[in-house]
C-alpha positions as CSV (number, residue, x, y, z in Angstrom):
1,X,37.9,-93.9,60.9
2,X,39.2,-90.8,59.6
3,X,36.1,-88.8,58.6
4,X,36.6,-87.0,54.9
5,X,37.6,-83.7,54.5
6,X,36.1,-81.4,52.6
7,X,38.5,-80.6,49.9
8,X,38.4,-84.4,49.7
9,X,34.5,-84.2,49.0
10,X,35.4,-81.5,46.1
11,X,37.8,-83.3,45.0
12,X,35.7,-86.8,44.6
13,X,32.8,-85.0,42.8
14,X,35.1,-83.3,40.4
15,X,36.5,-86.8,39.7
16,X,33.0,-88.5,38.7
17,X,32.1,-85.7,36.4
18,X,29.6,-83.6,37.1
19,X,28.2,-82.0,40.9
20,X,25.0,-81.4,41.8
21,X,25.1,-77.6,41.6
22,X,26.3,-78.0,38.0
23,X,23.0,-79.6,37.1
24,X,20.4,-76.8,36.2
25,X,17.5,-75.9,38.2
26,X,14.7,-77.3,35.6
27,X,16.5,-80.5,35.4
28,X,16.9,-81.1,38.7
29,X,13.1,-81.4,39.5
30,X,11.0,-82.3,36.9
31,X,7.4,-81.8,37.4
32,X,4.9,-85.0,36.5
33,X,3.1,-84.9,33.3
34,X,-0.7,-83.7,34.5
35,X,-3.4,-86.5,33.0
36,X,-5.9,-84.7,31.1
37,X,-10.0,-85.4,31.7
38,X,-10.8,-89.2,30.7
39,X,-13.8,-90.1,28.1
40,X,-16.5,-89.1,30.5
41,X,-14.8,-85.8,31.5
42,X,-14.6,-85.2,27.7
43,X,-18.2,-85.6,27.2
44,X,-19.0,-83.6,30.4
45,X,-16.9,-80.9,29.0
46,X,-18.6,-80.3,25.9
47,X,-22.1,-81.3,26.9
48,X,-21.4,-78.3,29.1
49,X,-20.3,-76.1,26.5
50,X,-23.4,-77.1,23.7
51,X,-25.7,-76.2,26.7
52,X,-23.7,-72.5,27.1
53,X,-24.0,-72.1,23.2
54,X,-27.5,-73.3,23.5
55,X,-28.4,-70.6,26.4
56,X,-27.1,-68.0,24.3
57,X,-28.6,-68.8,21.1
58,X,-31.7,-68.6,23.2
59,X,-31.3,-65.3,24.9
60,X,-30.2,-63.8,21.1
61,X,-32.8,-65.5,19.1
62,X,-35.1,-66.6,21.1
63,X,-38.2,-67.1,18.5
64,X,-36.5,-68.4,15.8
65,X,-35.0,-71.2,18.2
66,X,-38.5,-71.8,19.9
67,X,-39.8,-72.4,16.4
68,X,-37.0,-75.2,15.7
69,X,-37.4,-76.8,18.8
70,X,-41.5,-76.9,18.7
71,X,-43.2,-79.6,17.3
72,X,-45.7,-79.0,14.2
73,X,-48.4,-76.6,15.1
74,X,-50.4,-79.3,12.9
75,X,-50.3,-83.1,13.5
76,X,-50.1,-84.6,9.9
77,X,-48.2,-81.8,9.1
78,X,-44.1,-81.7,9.0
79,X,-44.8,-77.4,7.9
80,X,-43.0,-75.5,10.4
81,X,-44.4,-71.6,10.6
82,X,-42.2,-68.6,9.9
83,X,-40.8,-65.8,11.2
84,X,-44.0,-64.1,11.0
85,X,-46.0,-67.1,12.2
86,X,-47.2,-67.9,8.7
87,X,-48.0,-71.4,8.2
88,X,-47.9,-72.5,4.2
89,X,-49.1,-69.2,4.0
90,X,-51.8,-68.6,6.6
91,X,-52.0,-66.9,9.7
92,X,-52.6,-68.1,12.7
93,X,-56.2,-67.7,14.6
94,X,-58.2,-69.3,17.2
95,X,-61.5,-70.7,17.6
96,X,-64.5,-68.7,18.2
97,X,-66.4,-70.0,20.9
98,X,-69.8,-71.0,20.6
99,X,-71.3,-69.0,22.9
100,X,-70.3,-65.6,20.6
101,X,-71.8,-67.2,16.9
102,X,-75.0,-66.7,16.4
103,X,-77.3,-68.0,13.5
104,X,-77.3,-66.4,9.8
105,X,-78.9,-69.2,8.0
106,X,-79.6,-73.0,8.0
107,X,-76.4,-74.8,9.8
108,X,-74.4,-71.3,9.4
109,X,-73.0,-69.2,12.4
110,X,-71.4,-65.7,12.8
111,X,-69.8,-63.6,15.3
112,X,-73.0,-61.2,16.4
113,X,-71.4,-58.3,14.9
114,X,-70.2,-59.8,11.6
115,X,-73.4,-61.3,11.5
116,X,-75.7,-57.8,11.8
117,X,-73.4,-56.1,9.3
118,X,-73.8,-58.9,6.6
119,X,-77.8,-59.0,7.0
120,X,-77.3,-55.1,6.9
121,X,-75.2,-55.7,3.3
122,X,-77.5,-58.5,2.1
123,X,-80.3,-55.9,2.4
124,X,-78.4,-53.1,0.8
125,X,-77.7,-55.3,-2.4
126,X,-81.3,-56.9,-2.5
127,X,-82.3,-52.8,-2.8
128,X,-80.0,-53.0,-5.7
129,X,-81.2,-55.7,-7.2
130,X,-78.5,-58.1,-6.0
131,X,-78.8,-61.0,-4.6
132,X,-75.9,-62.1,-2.0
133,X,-75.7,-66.6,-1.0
134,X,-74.2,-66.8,1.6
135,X,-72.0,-70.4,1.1
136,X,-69.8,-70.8,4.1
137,X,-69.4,-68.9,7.2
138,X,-67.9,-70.5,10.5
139,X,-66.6,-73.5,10.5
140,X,-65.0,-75.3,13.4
141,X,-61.0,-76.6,13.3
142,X,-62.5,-80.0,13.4
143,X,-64.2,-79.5,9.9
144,X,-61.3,-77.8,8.4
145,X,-59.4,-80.4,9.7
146,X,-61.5,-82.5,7.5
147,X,-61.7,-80.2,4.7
148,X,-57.6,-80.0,4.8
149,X,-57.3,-83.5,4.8
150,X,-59.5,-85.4,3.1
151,X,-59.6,-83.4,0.2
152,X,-56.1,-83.2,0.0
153,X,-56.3,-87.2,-0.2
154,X,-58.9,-87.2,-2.6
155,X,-57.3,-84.6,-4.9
156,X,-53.7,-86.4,-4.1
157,X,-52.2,-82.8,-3.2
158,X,-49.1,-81.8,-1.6
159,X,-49.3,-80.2,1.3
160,X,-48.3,-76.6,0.0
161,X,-50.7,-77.2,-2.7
162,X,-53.6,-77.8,-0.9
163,X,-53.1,-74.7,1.3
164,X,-53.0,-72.4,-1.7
165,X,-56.5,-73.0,-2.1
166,X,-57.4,-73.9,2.2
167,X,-55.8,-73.3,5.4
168,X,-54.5,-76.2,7.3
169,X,-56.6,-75.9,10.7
170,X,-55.9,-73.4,13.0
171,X,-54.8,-71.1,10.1
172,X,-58.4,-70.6,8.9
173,X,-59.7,-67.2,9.0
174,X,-63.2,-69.2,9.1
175,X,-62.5,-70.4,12.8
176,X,-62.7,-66.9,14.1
177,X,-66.5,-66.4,13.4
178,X,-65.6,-63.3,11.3
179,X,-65.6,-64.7,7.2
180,X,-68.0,-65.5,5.0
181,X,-67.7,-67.2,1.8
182,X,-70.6,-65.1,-0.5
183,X,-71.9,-66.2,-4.3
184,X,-74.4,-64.8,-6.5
185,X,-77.5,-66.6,-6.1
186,X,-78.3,-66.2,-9.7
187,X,-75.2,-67.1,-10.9
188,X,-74.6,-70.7,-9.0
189,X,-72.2,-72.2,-11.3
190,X,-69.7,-69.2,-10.3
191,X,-70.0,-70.6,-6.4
192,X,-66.6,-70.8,-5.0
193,X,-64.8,-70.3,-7.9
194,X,-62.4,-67.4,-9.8
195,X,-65.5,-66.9,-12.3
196,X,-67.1,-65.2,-9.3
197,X,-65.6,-61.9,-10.0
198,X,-67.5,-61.5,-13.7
199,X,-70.8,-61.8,-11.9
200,X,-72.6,-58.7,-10.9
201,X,-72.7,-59.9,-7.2
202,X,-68.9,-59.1,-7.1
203,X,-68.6,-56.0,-8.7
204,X,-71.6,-55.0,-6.4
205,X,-69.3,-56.0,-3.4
206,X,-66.6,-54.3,-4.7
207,X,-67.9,-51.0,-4.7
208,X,-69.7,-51.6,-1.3
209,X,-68.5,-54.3,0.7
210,X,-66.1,-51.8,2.7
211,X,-69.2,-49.5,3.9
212,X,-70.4,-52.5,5.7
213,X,-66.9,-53.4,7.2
214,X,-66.2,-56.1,5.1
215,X,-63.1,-56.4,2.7
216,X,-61.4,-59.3,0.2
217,X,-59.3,-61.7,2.0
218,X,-57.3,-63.0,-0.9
219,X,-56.8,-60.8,-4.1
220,X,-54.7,-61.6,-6.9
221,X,-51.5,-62.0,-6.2
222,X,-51.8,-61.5,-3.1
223,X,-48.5,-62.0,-0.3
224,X,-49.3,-63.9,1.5
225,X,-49.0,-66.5,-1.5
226,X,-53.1,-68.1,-1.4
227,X,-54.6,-68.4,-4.4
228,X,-57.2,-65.8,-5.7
229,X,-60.4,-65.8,-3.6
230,X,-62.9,-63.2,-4.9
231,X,-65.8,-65.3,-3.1
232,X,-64.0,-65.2,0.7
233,X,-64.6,-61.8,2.6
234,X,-64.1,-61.0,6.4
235,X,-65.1,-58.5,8.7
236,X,-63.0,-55.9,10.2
237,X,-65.9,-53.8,12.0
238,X,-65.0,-54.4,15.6
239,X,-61.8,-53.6,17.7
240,X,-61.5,-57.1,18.0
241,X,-61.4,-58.0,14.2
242,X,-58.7,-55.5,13.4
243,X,-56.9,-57.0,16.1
244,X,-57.1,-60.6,14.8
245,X,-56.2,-59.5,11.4
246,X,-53.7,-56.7,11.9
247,X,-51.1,-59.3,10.8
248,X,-52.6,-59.9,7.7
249,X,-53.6,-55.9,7.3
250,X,-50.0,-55.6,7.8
251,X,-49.0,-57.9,5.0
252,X,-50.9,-56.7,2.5
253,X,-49.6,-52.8,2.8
């Protein structure tokens, strides 16, 4: 067998056409399309990147993303508190424990301090001729849990309405032992109500509440958005008190 020569070899490749070294390099080898990530890659993927944008949002805002991820500081309540941990309104405070109240009157309990400086003020207006009731003083979250509630039901309020007028509990500046609700004994029909401030009880506590520590909760038109008190004081005579109300204190300026 005669083996082929070369110039044969040329010469059959130039007869079909094309040879190999004709054929660029790209087309020669063509590299396999790469599969991208299935379904569950997918999902994997961007589960991964929610959790990334998650962790960041958390590091650059942390409380406002706390607050939308925490449940309702109040069961019955879908109220969410703000940025300033307002809730409808009202600030949050805790309970006084029972072994700090002490008695001011039949079924009513102060803070000790609070409760020296309003027998101290009660004394000062009976030398005046006024006579201070006291009407509510420290009530438990239990009771304005039931004081939220079921007047709220009874009066069919909404939510935001009923908290103009009480805090939801846990909000209420009653639960620290430190506010008093006052009327003017002679003057009953005023009790708890915005007629309180044409009696001469009020305009007494106007002028002197402050020397005995104690100061108006909710004036008119107040910011924090709570409808007029004039009956609801609270006492800011101990480091403790400022401290609880600074929030408020800060509010109001």
């Amino acid at each position: 067998m005669t083996p082929l020569r070369s110039g044969s070899r040329a010469s059959s490749r130039r007869a079909s056409g094309t040879t190999v070294e004709d054929i660029p390099v790209a087309r020669r080898s063509v590299p396999a399309t790469p599969k991208g990530p299935g379904l569950l890659g997918r999902l994997a993927l961007g589960a991964g990147a929610m959790a990334i944008v998650a962790a960041g949002l958390a590091l650059v805002f942390p409380q406002p993303l706390r607050r939308l991820l925490a449940p309702p500081p109040v069961a019955g309540l879908t109220a969410r508190p703000g940025a300033d941990g307002r809730l409808l309104g009202h600030f949050p405070y805790p309970e006084a424990p029972a072994s700090a109240l002490v008695s001011v009157g039949p079924g009513q309990r102060l803070r000790r301090d609070a409760a020296e400086a309003l027998e101290a003020m009660r004394r000062a207006a009976a030398a005046d001729g006024i006579e201070l009731e006291l009407l509510s003083a420290f009530r438990s979250q239990d009771l304005q849990k039931t004081i939220f509630f079921d007047v709220k039901s009874e009066r069919n309020q909404k939510a935001v309405e009923r908290a103009q007028v009480s805090a939801p509990p846990g909000f209420s500046e009653h639960s620290t032992g430190y506010a008093v609700d006052l009327g003017d004994a002679r003057m009953p029909h005023t009790h708890l109500s915005p007629s309180f401030d044409q009696t001469e009880a009020f305009a007494w506590l106007e002028k002197h509440a402050a020397r005995h520590h104690f100061i108006l909760s909710f004036p008119p038109d107040n910011r924090q958005g709570v409808s007029y008190e004039p009956w609801h004081w609270r006492f800011e005579g101990s480091g403790e008190a400022l401290q609880l109300f600074e929030p408020a204190q800060r509010l109001a300026r």
